[in-house]
N, CA, C, O and CB atoms as a CASP TS submission, in Angstrom:
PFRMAT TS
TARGET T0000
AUTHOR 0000-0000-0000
METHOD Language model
MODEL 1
PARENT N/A
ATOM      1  N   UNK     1       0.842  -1.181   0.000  1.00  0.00           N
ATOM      2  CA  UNK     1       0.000   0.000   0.000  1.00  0.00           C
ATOM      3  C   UNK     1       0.889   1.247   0.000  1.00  0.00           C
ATOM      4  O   UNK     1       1.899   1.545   0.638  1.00  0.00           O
ATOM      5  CB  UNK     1      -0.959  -0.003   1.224  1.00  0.00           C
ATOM      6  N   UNK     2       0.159   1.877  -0.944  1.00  0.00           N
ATOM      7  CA  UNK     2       1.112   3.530  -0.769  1.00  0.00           C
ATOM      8  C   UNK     2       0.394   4.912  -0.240  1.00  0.00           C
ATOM      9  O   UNK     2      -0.729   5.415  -0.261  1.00  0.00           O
ATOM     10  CB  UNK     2       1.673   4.090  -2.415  1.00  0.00           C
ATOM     11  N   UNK     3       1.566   5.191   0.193  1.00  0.00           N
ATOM     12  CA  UNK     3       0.875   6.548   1.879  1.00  0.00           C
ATOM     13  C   UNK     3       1.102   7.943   0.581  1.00  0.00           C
ATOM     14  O   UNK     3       1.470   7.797  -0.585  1.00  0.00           O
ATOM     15  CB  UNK     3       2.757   6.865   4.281  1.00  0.00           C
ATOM     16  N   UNK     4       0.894   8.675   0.984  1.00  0.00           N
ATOM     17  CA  UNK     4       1.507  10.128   0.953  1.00  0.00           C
ATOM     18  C   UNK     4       1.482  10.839   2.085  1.00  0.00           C
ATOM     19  O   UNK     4       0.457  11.034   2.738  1.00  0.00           O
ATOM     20  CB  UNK     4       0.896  10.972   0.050  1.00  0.00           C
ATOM     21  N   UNK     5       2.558  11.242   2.364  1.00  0.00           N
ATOM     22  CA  UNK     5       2.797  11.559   4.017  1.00  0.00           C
ATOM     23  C   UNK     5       3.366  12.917   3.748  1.00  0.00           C
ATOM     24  O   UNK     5       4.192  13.127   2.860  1.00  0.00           O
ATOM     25  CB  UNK     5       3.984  10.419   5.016  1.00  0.00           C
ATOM     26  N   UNK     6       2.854  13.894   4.610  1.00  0.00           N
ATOM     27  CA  UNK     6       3.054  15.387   4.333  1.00  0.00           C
ATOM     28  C   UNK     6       3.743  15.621   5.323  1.00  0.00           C
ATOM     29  O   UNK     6       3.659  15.085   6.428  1.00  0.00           O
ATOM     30  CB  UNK     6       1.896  16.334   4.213  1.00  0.00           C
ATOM     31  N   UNK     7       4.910  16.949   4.757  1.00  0.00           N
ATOM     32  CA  UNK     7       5.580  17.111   6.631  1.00  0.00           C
ATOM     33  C   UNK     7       4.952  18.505   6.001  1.00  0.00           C
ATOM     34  O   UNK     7       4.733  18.864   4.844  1.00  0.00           O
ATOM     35  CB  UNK     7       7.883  16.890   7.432  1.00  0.00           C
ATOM     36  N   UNK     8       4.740  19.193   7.438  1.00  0.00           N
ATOM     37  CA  UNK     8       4.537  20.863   7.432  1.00  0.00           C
ATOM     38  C   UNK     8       5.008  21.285   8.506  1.00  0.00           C
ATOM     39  O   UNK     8       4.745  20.767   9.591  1.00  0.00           O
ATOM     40  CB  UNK     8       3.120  21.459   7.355  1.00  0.00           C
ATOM     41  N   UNK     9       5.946  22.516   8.316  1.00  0.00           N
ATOM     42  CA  UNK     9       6.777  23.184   9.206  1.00  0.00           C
ATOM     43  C   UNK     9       6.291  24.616   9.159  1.00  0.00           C
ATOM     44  O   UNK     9       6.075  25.230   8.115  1.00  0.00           O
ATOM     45  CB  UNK     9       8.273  23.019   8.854  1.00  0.00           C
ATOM     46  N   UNK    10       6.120  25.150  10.524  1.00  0.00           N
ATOM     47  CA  UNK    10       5.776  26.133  10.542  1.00  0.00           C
ATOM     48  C   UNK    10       6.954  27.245  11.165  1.00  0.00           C
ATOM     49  O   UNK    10       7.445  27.087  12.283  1.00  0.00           O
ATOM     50  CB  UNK    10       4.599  25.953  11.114  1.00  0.00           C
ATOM     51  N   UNK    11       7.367  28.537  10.137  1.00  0.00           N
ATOM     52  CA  UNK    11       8.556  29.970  10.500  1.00  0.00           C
ATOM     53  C   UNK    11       7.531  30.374  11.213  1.00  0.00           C
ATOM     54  O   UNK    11       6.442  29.808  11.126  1.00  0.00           O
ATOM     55  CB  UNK    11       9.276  31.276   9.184  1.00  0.00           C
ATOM     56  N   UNK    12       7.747  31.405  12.010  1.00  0.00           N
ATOM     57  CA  UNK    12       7.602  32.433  12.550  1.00  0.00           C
ATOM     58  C   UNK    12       8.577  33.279  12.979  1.00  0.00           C
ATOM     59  O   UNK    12       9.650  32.891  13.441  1.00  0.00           O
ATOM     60  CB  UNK    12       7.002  32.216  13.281  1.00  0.00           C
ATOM     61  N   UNK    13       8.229  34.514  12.836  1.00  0.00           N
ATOM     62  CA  UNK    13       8.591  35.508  13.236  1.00  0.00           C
ATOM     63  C   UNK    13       8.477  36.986  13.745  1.00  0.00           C
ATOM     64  O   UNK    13       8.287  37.918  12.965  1.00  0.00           O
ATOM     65  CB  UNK    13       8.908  35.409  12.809  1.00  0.00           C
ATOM     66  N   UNK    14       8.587  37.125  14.926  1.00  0.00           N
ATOM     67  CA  UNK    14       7.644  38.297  15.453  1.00  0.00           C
ATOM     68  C   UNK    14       8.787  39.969  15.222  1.00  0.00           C
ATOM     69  O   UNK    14       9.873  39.968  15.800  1.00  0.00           O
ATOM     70  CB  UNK    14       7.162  37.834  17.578  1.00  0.00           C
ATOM     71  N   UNK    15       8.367  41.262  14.351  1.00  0.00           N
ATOM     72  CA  UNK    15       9.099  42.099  14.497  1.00  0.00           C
ATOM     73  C   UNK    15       8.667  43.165  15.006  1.00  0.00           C
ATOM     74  O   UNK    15       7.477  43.450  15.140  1.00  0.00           O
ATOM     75  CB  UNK    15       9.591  42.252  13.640  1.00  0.00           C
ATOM     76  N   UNK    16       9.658  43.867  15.344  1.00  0.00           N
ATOM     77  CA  UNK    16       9.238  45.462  16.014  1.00  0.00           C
ATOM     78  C   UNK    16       8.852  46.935  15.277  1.00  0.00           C
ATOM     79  O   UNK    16       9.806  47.713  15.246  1.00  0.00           O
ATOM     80  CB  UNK    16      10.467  45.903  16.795  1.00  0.00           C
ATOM     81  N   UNK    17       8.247  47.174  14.990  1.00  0.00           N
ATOM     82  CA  UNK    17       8.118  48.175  13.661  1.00  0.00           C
ATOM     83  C   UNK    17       7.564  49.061  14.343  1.00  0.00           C
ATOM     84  O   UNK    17       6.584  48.860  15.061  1.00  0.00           O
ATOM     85  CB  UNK    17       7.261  47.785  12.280  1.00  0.00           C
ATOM     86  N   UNK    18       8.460  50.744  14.103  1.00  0.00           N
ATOM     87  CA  UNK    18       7.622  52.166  14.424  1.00  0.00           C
ATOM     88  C   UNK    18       6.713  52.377  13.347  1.00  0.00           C
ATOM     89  O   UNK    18       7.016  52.265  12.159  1.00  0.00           O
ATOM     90  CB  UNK    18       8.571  53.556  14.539  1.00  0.00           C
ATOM     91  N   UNK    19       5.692  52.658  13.750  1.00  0.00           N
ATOM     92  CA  UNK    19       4.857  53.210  12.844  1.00  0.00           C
ATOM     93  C   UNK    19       3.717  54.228  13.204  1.00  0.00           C
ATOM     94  O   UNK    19       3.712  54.545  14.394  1.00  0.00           O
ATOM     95  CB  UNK    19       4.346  52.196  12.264  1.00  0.00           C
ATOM     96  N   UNK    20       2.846  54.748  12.498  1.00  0.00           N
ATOM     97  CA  UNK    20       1.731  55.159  13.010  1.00  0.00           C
ATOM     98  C   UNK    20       0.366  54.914  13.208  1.00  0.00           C
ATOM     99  O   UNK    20      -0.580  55.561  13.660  1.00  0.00           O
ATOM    100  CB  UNK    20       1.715  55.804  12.707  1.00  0.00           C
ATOM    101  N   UNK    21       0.547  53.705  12.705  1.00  0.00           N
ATOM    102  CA  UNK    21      -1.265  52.947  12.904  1.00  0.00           C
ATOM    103  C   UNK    21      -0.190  51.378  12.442  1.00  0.00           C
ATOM    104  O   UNK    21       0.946  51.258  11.983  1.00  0.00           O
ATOM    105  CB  UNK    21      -3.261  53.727  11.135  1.00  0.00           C
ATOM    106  N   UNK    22      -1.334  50.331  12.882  1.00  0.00           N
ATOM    107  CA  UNK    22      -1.400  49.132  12.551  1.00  0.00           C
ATOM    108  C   UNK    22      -1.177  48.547  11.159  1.00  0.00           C
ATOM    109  O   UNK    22      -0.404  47.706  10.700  1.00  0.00           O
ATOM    110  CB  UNK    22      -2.417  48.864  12.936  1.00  0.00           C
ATOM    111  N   UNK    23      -1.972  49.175  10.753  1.00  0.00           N
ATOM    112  CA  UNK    23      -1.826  49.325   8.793  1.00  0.00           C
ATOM    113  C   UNK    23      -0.675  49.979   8.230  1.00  0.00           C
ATOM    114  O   UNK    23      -0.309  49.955   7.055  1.00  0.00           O
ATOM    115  CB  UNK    23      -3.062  50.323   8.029  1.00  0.00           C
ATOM    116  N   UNK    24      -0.122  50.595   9.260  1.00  0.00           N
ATOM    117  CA  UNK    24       1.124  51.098   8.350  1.00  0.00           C
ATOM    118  C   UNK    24       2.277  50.477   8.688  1.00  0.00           C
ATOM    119  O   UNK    24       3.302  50.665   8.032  1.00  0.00           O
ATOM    120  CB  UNK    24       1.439  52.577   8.440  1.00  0.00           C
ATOM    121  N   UNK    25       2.228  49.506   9.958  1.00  0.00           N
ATOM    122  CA  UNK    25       3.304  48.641  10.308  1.00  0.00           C
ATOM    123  C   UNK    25       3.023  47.270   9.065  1.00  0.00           C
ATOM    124  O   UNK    25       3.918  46.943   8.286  1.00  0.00           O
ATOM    125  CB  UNK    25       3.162  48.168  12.181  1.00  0.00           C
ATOM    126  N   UNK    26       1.968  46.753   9.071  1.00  0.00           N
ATOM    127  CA  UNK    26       1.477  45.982   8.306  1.00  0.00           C
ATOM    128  C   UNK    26       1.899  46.221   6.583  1.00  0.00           C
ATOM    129  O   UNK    26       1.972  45.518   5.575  1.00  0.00           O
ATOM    130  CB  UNK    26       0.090  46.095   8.683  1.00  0.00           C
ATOM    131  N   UNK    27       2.083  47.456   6.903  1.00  0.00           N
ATOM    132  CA  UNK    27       2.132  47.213   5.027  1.00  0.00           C
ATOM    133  C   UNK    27       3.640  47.501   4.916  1.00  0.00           C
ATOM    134  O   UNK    27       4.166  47.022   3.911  1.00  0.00           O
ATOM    135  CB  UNK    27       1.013  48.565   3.800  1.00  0.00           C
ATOM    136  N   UNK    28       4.354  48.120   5.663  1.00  0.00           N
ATOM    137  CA  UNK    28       5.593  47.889   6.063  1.00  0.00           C
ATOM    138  C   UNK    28       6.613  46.808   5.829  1.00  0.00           C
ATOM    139  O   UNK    28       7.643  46.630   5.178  1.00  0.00           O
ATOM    140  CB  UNK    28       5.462  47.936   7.061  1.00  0.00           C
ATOM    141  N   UNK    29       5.932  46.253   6.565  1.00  0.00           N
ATOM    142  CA  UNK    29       6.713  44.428   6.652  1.00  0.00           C
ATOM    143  C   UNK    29       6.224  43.535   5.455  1.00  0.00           C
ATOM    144  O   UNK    29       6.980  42.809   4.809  1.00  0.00           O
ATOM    145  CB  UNK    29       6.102  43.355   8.274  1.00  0.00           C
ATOM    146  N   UNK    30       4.924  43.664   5.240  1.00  0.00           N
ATOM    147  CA  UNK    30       4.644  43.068   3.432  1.00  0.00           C
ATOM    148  C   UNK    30       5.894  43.807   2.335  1.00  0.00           C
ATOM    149  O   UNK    30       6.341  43.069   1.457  1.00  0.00           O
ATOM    150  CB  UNK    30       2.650  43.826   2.685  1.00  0.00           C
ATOM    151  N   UNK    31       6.272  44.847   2.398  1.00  0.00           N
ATOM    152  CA  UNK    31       6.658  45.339   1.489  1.00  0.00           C
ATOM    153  C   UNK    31       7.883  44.748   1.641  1.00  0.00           C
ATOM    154  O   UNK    31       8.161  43.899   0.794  1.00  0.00           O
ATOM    155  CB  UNK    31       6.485  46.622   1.376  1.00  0.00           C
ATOM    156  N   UNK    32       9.115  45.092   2.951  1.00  0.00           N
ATOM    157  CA  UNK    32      10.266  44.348   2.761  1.00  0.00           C
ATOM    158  C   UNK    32       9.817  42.572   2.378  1.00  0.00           C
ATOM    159  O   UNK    32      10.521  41.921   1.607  1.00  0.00           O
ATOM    160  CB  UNK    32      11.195  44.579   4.246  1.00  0.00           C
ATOM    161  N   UNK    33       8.964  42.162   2.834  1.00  0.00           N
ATOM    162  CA  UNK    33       8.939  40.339   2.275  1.00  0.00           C
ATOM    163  C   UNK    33       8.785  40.262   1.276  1.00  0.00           C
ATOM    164  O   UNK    33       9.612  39.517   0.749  1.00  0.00           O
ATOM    165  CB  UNK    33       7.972  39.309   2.660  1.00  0.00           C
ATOM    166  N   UNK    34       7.892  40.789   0.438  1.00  0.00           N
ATOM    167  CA  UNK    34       7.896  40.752  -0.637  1.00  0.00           C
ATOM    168  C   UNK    34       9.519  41.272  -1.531  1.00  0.00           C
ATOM    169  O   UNK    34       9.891  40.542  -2.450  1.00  0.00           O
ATOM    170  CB  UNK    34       6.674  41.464  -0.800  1.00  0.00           C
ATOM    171  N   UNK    35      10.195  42.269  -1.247  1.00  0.00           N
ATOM    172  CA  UNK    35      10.974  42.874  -1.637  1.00  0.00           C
ATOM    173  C   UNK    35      12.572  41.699  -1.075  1.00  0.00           C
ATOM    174  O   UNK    35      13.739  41.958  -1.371  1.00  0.00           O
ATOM    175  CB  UNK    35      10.621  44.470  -1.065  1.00  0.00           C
ATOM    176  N   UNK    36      12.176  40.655  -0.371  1.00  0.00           N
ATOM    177  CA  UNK    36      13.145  39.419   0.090  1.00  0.00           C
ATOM    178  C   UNK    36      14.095  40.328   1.124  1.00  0.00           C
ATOM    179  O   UNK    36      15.264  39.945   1.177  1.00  0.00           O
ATOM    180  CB  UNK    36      14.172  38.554  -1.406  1.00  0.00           C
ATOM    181  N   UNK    37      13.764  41.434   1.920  1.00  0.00           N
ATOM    182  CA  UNK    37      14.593  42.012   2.767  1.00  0.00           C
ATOM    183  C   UNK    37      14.143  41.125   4.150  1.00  0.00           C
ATOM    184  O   UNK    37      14.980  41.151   5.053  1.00  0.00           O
ATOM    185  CB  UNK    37      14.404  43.710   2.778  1.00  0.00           C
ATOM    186  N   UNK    38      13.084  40.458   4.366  1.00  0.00           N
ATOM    187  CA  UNK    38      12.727  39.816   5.206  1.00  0.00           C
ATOM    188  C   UNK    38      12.283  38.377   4.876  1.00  0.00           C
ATOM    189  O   UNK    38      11.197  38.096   4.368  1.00  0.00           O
ATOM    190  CB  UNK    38      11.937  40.516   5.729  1.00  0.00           C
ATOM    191  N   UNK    39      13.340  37.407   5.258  1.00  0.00           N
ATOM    192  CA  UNK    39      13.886  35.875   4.486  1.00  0.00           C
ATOM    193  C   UNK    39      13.207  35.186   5.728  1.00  0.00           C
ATOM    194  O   UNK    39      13.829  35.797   6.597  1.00  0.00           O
ATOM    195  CB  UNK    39      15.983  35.467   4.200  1.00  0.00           C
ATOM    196  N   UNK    40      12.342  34.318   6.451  1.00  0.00           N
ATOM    197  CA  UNK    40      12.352  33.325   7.155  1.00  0.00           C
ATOM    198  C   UNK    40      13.589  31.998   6.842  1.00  0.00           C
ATOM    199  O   UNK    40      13.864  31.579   5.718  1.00  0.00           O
ATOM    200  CB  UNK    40      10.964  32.970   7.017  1.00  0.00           C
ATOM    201  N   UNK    41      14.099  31.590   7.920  1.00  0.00           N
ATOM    202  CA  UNK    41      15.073  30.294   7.637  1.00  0.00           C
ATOM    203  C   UNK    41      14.474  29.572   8.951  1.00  0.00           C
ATOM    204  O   UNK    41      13.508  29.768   9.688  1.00  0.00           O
ATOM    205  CB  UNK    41      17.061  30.596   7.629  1.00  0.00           C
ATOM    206  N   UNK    42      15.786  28.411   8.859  1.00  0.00           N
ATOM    207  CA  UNK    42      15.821  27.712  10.049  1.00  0.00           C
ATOM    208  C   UNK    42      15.617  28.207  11.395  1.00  0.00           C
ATOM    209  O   UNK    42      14.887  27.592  12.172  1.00  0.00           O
ATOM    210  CB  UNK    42      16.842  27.216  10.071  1.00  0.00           C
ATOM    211  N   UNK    43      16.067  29.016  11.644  1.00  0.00           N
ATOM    212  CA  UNK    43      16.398  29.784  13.330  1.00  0.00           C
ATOM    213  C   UNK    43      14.911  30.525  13.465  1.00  0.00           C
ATOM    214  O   UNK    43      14.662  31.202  14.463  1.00  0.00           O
ATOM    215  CB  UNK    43      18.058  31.306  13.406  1.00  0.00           C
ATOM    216  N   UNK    44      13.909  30.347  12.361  1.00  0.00           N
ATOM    217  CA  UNK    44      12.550  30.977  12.739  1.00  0.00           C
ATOM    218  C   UNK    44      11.569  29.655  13.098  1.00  0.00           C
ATOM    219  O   UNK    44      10.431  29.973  13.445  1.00  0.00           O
ATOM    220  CB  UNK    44      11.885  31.982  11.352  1.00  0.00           C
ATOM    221  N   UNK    45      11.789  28.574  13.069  1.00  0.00           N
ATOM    222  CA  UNK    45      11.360  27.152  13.101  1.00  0.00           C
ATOM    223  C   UNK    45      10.233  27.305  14.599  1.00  0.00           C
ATOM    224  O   UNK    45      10.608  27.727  15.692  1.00  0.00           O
ATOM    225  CB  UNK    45      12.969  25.907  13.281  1.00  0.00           C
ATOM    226  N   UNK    46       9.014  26.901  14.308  1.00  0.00           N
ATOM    227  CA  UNK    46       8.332  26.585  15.568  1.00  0.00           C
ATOM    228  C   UNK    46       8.338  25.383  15.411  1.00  0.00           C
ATOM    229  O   UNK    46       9.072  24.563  15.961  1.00  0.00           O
ATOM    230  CB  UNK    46       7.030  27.113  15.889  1.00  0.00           C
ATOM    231  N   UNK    47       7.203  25.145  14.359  1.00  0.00           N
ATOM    232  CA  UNK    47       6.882  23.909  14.577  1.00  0.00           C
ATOM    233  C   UNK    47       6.731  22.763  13.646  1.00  0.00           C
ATOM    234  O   UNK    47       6.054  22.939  12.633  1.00  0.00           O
ATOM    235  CB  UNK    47       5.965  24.020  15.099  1.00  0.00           C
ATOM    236  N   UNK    48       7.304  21.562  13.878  1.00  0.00           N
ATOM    237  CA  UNK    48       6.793  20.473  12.690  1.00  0.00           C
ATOM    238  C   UNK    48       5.936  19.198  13.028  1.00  0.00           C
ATOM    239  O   UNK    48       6.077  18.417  13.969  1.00  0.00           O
ATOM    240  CB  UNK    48       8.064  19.851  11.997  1.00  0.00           C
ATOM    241  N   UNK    49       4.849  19.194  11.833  1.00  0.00           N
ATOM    242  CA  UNK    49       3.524  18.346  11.635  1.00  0.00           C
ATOM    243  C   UNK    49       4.130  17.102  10.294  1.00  0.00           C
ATOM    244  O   UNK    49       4.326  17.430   9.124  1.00  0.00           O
ATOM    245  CB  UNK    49       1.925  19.642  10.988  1.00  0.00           C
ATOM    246  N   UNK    50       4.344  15.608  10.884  1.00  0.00           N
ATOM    247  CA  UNK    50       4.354  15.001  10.276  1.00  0.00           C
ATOM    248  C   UNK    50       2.949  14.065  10.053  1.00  0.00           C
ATOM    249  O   UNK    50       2.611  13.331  10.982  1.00  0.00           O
ATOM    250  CB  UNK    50       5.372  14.665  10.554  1.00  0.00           C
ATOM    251  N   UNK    51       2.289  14.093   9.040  1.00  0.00           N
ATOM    252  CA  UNK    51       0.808  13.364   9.175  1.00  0.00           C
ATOM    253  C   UNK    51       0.671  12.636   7.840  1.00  0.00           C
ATOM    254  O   UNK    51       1.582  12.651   7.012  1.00  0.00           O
ATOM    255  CB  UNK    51      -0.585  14.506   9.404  1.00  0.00           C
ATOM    256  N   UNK    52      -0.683  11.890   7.613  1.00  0.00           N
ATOM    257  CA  UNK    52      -0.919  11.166   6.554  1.00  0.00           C
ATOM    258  C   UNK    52      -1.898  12.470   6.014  1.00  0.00           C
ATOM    259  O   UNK    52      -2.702  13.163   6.638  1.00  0.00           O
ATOM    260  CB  UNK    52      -1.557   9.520   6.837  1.00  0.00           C
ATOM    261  N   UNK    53      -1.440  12.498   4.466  1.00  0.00           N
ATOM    262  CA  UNK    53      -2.598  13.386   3.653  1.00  0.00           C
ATOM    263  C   UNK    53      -3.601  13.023   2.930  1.00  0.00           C
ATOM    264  O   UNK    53      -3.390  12.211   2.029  1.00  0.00           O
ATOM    265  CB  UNK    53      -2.167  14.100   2.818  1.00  0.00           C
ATOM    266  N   UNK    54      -4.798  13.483   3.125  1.00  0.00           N
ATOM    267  CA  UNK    54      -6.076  13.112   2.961  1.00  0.00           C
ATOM    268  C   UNK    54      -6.132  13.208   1.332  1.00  0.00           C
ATOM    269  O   UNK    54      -7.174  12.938   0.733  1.00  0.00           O
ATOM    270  CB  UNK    54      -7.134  14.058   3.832  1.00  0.00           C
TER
END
């Protein structure tokens, strides 16, 4: 019998941003990720889900 077995790992990363409203920290940090100034790697690692996929 054959499985397909999913791993899922979850980055996180929490940053500090001045801003002046919520939305402007928010669009802030989209812009460097998008722009790859803000990279998740290894050292952002919470968590890993090894399971069978439906």
């Amino acid at each position: 019998m054959k499985y397909i077995v999913r791993i899922t790992e979850t980055l996180v990363r929490d940053l500090t941003i001045e801003a002046t409203s919520a939305d402007e920290a928010i669009e802030h940090v989209i812009s460097h990720y998008d722009n790859c100034d803000i990279v998740l790697d290894y050292s952002d690692h919470r968590d890993t889900i090894i399971d069978i996929a439906k």
